[in-house]
N, C-alpha and C positions, 0 to 999 in steps of 0.2 A: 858354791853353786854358781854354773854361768846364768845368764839372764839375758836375753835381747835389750838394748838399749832402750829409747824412749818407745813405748811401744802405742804408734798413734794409729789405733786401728780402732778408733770410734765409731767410724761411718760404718763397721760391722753388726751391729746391734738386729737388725734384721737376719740375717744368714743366719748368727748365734742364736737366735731363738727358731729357726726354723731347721736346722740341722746340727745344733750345738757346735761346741766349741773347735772338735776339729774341722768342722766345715769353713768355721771363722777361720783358722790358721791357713785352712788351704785358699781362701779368699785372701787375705793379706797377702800370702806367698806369691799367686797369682795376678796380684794389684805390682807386687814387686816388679819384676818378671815383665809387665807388660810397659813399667813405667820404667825402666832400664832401655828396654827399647826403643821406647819413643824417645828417649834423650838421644840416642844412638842416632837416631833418624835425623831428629831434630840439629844434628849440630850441620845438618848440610851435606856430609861426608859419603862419596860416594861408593864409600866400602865399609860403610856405617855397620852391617850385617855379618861382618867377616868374622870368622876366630881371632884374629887377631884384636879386633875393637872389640868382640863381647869378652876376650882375655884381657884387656887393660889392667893393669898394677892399681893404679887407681881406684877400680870397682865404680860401684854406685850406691848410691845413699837410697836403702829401700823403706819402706812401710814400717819394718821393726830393725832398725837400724843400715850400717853400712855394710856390705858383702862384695863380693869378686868371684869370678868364675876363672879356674884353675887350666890350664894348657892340659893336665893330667884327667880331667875332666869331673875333680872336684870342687868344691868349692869351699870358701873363707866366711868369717862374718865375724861382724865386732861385737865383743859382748862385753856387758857390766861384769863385775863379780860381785855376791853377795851372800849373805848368810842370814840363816833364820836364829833372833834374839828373842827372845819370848812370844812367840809365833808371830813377829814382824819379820819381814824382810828388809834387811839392810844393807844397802848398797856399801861398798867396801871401796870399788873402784868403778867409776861409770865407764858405759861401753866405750871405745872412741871415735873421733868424728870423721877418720881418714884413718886409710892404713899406711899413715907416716910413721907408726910408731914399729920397734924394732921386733918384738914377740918372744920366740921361746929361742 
């Protein structure tokens, strides 16, 4: 099974009990999203907004781990692998922290 990385979506607890669980994922998603951008912003770059900067190789490190938005206009994300051992989940491979690594 894949799995989202470390997944630090604490500050959800509100939205999850007011619109359950997928409200919390589209909250996360959206906290991503917004925080991608303001790095964007933030580096000074005055073509911070371009396809070309929100297509960076690099990506960005979001809310439930690292992702990247694709020139083809999909998108990437780093995941854990893991499996259920006597109804634990057990992480096999943690997600990774950059998409330095080489994939399939």
């Amino acid at each position: 099974m894949a799995a989202p990385g470390d997944c630090r979506s604490e500050g959800d607890g509100e939205s999850t009990r007011q619109v359950g669980l997928r409200g919390a994922h589209r909250s996360t998603c959206a906290r991503t999203g917004v925080a991608a951008v303001g790095a964007l912003v933030a580096s000074g770059n005055s073509n911070a907004l371009t396809g070309e900067a929100l297509t960076q190789s690099a990506g960005f490190e979001g809310v439930n781990g690292i992702f990247r938005f694709l020139k083809n206009g999909t998108n990437e994300r780093g995941l854990s692998i893991a499996q259920v051992v006597d109804k634990q989940v057990v992480i096999i491979d943690p997600a990774p922290k950059t998409f330095g690594f080489s994939g399939f």
